[in-house]
C-alpha positions as protocol buffer text, in pm:
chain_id: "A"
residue {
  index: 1
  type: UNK
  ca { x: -369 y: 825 z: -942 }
}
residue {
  index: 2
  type: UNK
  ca { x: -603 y: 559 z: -958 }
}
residue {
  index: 3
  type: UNK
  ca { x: -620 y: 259 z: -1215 }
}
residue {
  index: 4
  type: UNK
  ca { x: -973 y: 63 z: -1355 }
}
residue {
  index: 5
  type: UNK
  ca { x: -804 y: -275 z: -1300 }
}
residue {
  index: 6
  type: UNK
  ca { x: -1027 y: -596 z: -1482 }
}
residue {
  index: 7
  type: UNK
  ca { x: -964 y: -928 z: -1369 }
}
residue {
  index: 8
  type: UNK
  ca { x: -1079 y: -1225 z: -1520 }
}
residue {
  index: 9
  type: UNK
  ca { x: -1165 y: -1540 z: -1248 }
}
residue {
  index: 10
  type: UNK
  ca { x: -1286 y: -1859 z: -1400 }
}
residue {
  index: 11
  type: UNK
  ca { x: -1592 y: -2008 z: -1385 }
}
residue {
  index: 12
  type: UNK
  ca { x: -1721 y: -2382 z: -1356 }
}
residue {
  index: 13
  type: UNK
  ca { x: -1859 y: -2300 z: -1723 }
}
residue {
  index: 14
  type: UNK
  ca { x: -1719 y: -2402 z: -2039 }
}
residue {
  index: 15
  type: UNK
  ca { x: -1736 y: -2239 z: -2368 }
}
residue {
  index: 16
  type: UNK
  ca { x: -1817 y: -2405 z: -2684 }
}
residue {
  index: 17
  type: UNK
  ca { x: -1461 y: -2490 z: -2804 }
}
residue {
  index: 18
  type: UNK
  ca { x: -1427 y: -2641 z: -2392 }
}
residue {
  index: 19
  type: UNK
  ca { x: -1246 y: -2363 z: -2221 }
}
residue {
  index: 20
  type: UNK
  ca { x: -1345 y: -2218 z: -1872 }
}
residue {
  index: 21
  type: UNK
  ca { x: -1526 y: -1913 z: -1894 }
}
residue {
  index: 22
  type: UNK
  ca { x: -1397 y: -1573 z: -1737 }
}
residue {
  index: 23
  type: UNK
  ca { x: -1647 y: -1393 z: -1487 }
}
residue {
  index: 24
  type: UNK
  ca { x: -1498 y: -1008 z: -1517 }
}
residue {
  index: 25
  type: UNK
  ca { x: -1458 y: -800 z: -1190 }
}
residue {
  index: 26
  type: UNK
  ca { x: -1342 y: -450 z: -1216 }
}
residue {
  index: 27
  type: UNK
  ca { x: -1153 y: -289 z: -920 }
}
residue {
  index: 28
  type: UNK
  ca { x: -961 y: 46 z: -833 }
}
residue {
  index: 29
  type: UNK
  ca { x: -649 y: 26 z: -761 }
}
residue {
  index: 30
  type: UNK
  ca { x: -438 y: 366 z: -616 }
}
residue {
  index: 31
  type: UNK
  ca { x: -108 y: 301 z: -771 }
}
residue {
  index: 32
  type: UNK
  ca { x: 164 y: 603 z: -946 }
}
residue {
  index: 33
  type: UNK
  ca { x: 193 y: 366 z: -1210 }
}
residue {
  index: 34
  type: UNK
  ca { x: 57 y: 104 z: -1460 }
}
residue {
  index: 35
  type: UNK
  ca { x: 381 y: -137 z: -1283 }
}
residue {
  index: 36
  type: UNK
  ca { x: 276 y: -74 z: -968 }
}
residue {
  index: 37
  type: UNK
  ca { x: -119 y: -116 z: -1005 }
}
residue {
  index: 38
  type: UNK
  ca { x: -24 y: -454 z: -1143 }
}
residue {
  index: 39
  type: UNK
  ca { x: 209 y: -559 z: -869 }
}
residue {
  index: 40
  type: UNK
  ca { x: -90 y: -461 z: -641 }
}
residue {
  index: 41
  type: UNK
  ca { x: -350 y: -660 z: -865 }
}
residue {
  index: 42
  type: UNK
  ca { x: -137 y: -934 z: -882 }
}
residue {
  index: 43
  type: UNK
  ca { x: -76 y: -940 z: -474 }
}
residue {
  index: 44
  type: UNK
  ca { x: -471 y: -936 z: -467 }
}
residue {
  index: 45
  type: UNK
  ca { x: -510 y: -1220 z: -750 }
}
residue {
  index: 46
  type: UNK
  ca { x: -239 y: -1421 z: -506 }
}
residue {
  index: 47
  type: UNK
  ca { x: -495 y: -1444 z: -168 }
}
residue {
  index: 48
  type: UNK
  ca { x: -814 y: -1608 z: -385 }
}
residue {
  index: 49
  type: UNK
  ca { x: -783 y: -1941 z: -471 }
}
residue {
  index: 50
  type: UNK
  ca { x: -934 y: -1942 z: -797 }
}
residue {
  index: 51
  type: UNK
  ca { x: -775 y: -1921 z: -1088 }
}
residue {
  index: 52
  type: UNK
  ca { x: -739 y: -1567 z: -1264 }
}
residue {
  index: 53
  type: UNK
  ca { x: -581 y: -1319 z: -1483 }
}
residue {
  index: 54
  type: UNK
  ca { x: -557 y: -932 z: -1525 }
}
residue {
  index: 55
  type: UNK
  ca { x: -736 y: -858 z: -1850 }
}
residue {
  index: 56
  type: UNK
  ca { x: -698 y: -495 z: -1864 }
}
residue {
  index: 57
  type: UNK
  ca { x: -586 y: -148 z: -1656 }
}
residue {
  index: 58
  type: UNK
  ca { x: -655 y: 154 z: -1726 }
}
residue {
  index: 59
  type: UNK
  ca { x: -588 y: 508 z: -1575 }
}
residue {
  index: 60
  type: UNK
  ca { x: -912 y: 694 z: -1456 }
}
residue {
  index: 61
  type: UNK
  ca { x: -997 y: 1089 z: -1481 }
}
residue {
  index: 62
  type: UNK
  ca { x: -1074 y: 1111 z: -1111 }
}
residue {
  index: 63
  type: UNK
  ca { x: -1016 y: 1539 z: -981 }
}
residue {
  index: 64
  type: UNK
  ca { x: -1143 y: 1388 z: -600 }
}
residue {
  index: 65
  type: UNK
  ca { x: -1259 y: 1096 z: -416 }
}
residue {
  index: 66
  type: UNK
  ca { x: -1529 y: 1240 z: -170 }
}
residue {
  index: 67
  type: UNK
  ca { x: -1517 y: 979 z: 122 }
}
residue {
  index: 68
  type: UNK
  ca { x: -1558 y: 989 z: 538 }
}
residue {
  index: 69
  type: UNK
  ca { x: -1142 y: 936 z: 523 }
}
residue {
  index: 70
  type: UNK
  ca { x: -1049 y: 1255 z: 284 }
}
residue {
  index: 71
  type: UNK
  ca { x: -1329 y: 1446 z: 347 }
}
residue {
  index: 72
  type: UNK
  ca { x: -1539 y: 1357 z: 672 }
}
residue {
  index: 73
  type: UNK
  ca { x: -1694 y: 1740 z: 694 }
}
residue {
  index: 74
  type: UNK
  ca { x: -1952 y: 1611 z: 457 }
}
residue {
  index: 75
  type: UNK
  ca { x: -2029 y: 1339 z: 647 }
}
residue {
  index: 76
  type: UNK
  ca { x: -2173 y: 1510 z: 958 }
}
């Protein structure tokens, strides 16, 4: 399964009521579960030195991920 995982890193920016704004990245995460893509977002979040938080996961409808690794006859 894969998981839509949005992180939130913050910015040098500051809101109006003086809080750091979040820039938003989305990732894919292959994970069995919700726990699990959040222990792997978390690992991620741990090797950058800015500061961040998950904001959101969320399972995708993916049938097949057409890439050279699973499928490298298309790629010839």
């Amino acid at each position: 399964m894969h998981y839509l995982v949005t992180i939130g890193y913050e910015t040098e920016q500051m809101d109006r009521a003086g809080n750091p704004r979040l820039q938003k990245l989305k990732y894919v995460v292959e994970a069995e579960t919700v726990e699990e893509a959040t222990i792997v977002a978390s690992k991620y979040r741990a090797g950058d030195v800015r500061s961040s938080e998950s904001i959101a996961i969320a399972k995708m409808q993916i049938e097949c991920i057409i890439d050279k690794n699973n499928t490298p006859e298309y790629y010839k």
